[in-house]
KEZADO-295389 format. One line per 5 residues: for each residue z negated, x, y of C-alpha. Coordinates in pm, whole numbers, plus 50000, padded with zeros to 5 digits. Each point is the difference from the previous one (the first is absolute). Layout:
<recs>
Z/X/Y  ...
</recs>
This chain:
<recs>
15085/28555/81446  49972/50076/50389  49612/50027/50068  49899/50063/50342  49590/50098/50073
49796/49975/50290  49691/50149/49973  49727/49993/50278  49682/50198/49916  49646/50045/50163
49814/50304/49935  49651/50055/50044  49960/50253/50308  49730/50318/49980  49810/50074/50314
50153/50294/50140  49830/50080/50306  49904/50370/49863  50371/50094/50073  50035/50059/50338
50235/49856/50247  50000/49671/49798  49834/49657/50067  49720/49885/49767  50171/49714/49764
49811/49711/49911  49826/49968/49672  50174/49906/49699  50017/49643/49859  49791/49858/49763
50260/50038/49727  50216/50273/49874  50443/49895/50062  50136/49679/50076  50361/49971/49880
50175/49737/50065  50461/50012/49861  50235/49806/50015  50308/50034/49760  50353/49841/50036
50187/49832/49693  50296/49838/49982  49853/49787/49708  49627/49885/49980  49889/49784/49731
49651/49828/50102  49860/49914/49627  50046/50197/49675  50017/49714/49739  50271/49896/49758
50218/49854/50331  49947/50344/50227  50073/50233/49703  50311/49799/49907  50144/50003/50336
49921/50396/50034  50181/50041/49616  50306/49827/50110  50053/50167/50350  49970/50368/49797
50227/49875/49740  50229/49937/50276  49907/50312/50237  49788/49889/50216  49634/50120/50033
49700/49809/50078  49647/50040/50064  49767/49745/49840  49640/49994/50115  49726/49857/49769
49631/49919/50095  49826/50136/49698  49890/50374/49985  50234/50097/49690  50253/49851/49728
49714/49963/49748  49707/49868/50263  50005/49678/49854  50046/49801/49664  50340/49867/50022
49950/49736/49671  50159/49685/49981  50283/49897/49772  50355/49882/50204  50289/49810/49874
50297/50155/50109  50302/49692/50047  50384/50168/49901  50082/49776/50334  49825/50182/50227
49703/50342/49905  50259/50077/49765  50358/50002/50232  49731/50228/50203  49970/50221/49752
50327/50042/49955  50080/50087/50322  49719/50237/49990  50177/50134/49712  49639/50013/49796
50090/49696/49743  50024/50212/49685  49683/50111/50107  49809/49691/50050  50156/49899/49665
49808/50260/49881  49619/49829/50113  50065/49671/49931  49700/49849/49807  50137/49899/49704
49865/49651/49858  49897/49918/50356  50281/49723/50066  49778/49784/49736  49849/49706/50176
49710/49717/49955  49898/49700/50098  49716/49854/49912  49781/49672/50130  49612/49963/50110
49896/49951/49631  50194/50272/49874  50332/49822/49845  50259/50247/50032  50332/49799/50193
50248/50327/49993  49991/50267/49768  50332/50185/50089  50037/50397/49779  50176/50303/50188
50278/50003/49779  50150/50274/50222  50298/49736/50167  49825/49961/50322  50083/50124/50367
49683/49971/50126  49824/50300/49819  49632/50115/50092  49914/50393/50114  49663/50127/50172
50022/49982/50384  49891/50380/49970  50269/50109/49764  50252/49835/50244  49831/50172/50291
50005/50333/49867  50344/49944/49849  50101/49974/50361  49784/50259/50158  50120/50246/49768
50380/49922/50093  49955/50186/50349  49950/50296/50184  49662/50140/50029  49868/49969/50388
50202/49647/49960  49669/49760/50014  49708/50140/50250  49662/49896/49846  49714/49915/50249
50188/49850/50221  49825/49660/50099  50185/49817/50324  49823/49880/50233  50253/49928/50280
50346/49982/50083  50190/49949/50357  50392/50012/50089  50060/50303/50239  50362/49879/50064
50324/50089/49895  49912/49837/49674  49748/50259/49886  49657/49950/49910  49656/50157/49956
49760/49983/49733  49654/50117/50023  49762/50037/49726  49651/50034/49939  49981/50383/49949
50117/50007/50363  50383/50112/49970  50284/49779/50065  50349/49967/49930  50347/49892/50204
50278/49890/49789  50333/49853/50072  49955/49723/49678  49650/49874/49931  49997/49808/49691
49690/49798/49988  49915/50053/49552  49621/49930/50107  49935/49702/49832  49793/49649/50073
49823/50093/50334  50294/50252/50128  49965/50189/50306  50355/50013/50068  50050/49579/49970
49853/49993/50349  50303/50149/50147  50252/49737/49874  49790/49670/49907  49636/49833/50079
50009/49886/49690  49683/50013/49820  49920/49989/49623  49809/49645/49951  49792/49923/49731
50195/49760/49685  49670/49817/49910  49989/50263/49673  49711/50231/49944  50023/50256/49704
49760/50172/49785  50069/50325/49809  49829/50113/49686  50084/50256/49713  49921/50040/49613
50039/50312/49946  50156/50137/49654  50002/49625/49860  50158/50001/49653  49655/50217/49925
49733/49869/50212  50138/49648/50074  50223/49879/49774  49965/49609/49978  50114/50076/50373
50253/50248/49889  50121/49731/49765  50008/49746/50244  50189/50184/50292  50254/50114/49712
50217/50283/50096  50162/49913/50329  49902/49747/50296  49794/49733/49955  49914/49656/50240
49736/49738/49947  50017/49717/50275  49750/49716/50003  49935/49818/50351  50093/50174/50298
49867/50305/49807  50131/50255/49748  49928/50333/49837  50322/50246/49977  49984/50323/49840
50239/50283/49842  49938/50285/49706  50068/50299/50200  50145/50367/49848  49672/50123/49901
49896/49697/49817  49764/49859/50246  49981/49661/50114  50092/49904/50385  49826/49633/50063
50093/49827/50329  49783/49670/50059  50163/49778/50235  49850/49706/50226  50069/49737/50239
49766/50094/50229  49849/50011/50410  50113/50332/50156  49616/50096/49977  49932/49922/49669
50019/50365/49940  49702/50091/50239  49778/49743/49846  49966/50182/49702  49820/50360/49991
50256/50203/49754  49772/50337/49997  49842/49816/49796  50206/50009/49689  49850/49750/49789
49898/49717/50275  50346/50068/50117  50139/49941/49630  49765/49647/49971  50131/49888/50356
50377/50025/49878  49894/49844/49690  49836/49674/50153  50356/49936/50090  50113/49987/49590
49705/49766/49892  50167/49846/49667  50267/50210/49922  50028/50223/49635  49726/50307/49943
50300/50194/49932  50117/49959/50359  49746/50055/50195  49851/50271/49794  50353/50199/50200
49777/49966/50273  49630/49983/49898  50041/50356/49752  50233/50157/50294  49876/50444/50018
49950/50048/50344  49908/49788/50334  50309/49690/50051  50184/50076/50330  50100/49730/50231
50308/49954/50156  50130/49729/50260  50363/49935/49988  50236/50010/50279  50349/49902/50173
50192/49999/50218  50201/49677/50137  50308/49956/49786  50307/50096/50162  49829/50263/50186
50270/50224/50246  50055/50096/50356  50209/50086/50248  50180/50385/49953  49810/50268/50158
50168/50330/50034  49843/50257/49800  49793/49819/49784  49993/49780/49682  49715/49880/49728
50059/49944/49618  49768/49914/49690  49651/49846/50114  50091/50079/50360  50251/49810/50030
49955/49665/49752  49632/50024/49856  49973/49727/49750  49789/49883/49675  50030/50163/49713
50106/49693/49784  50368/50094/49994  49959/50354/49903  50234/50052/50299  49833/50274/50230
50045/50344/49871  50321/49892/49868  50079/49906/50307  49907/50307/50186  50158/50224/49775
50334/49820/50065  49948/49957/50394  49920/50443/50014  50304/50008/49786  50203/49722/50213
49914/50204/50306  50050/50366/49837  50350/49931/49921  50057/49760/50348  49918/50332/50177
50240/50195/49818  50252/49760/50044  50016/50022/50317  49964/50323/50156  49844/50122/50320
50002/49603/50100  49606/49941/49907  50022/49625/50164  50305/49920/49792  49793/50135/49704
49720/49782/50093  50186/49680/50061  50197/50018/49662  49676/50047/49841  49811/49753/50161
50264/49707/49965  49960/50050/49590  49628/50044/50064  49934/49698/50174  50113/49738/49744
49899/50198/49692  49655/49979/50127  50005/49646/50074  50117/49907/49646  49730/50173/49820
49718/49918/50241  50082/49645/49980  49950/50021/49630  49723/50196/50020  49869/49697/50206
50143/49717/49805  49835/50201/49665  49687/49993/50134  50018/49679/50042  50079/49905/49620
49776/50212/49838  49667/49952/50215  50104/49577/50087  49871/49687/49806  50204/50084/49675
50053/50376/49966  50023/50057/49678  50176/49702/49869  50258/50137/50285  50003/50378/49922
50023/49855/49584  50359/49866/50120  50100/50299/50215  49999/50245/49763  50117/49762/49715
50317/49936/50175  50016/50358/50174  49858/50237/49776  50091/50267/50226  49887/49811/50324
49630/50154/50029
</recs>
């Protein structure tokens, strides 16, 4: 990889007028060496998540380096829990062409495709098993990340590395500065940085809007022991109970905890109304909102270990593209942020860093032939699954959403 530096460097100066024949320098600054680089790469990834690692696996499979930069301080600064459903038609083709499929085979969470539906009173609509058949199987989001970090060369991802600006400087090369006051130019700059990118800016105004959907996020930790009845009720995979414009989700993750998602229909500032350092009022102001339904249900709230976290969801407007712009490109978030009520978006970045990994080896030295190949395939694949995403929301948190969901997954078992 061709890495150029520029390296500018102040130095604090002594006082040397003891030495004769020389002028007396000013004092020194307040502080001790301000450094400021800038590096070159070909490559630079903005965004180390499961669409930025995928995209830097694929390009080394195929010989070509990249830099990925990543805003937290280190691969293990943060918790990356969560279960993910990985679809053959799309995580799983990028897999393949990452060449890492035997190995994700070899995390999936077995028992996790089992799913349940239950009503407000706690009548159980769907009860499907994980009989092993499905293509949809379940692995922890930090399995899959380290499955992928592990699959390149060390130096590949610089931690630390929060962006905080980006500007063409013409030819169709770009800086990025971060936070820790370097910067980057970089013939490609994939924008892998998620809802609120800093890269979108330079191809769209688009802004993430909010779907009328605010989330709540709980845990039981170490259930079949300290919470069964919720343990029994959750079963062994994914589970959904939707009442009016409202719902509680959840999934058993890897280490046998509990991952509860509350879901509302509610005013973009619901969230602020309700003071959630304070565990327990925070608890009995989600729980004003499930007046009536079974103990057993809200009791995946109300005896939830830790403070609930709140989450407002976000999208962009379906069909989101723009014009080509030499040098640049977005995928995953970035590029079509949508709800999560398809179980579309890491799938889909995975396959967009792999769609654009293998467009830029298919056409080399020609980066804006790369770019357009990509982005024609990117385009309408995004579309498809944000619209669904959309339309999904729609059914489950609407009028009838769980007489709705009860036929979806009756006639589709594998839709959901």
């Amino acid at each position: 990889m061709f890495v150029t530096v520029e390296v500018s460097i102040r130095m604090p100066r002594s006082d040397r007028a003891g030495h004769p024949g020389r002028t007396p320098l000013p004092p020194a600054p307040p502080y001790g060496l301000e450094t400021t680089m800038t590096t070159h790469h070909p490559i630079a990834i903005i965004g180390g998540g499961l669409g930025g690692l995928t995209a830097a696996r694929v390009l080394h499979a195929n010989g070509t380096e990249a830099a990925v930069f990543d805003l937290e301080a280190s691969a293990g600064a943060r918790t990356q829990g969560g279960m993910l459903d990985i679809h053959e038609d799309s995580g799983q083709m990028a897999l393949h062409a990452a060449g890492l499929h035997e190995g994700f085979r070899g995390i999936v969470h077995e028992g996790g495709q089992a799913m349940r539906l239950l009503g407000p009173d706690g009548t159980v609509h769907v009860d499907e098993d994980d009989d092993g058949t499905g293509t949809r199987p379940e692995v922890d989001r930090g399995a899959l990340r380290d499955l992928l970090l592990d699959s390149l060369p060390d130096g590949t991802v610089h931690w630390g590395r929060k962006a905080t600006g980006v500007r063409p400087i013409g030819g169709g090369r770009h800086e990025v500065a971060f936070a820790d006051g370097s910067a980057v130019t970089t013939d490609l700059l994939v924008g892998a940085d998620g809802a609120w990118s800093r890269v979108r800016p330079l191809l769209s105004p688009a802004e993430p809007a909010y779907t009328g959907i605010s989330l709540v996020e709980t845990d039981l930790l170490d259930a079949d022991t300290r919470h069964p009845r919720a343990a029994a009720v959750v079963g062994t995979g994914s589970f959904m109970c939707l009442g009016d414009r409202r719902g509680l989700l959840a999934h058993r993750e890897t280490d046998g905890s509990l991952h509860i998602y509350t879901a509302l229909r509610a005013d973009e500032d619901w969230i602020d109304t309700i003071d959630f350092g304070d565990g327990a009022a925070a608890k009995a102001a989600v729980l004003a909102h499930f007046e009536g339904w079974h103990q057993d249900l809200r009791a995946l709230v109300a005896d939830a270990d830790g403070a609930p976290v709140p989450r407002r969801i976000h999208a962009l407007p379906v069909g989101h593209r723009w014009d080509r712009v030499p040098g640049v490109t977005l995928l995953g978030d970035a590029a079509h942020l949508m709800s999560p009520f398809a179980g579309e978006g890491a799938n889909l970045a995975m396959l967009d860093g792999a769609e654009l990994g293998l467009a830029v080896a298919a056409h080399p030295g020609d980066l804006e032939a790369a770019l357009a190949a990509y982005e024609e395939g990117l385009f309408p694949r995004g579309e498809a699954s944000a619209a669904e995403s959309a339309a999904n929301l729609e059914i489950m948190f609407g009028g009838h959403g769980l007489e709705r969901m009860a036929e979806f997954f009756t006639s589709a078992p594998e839709a959901g």
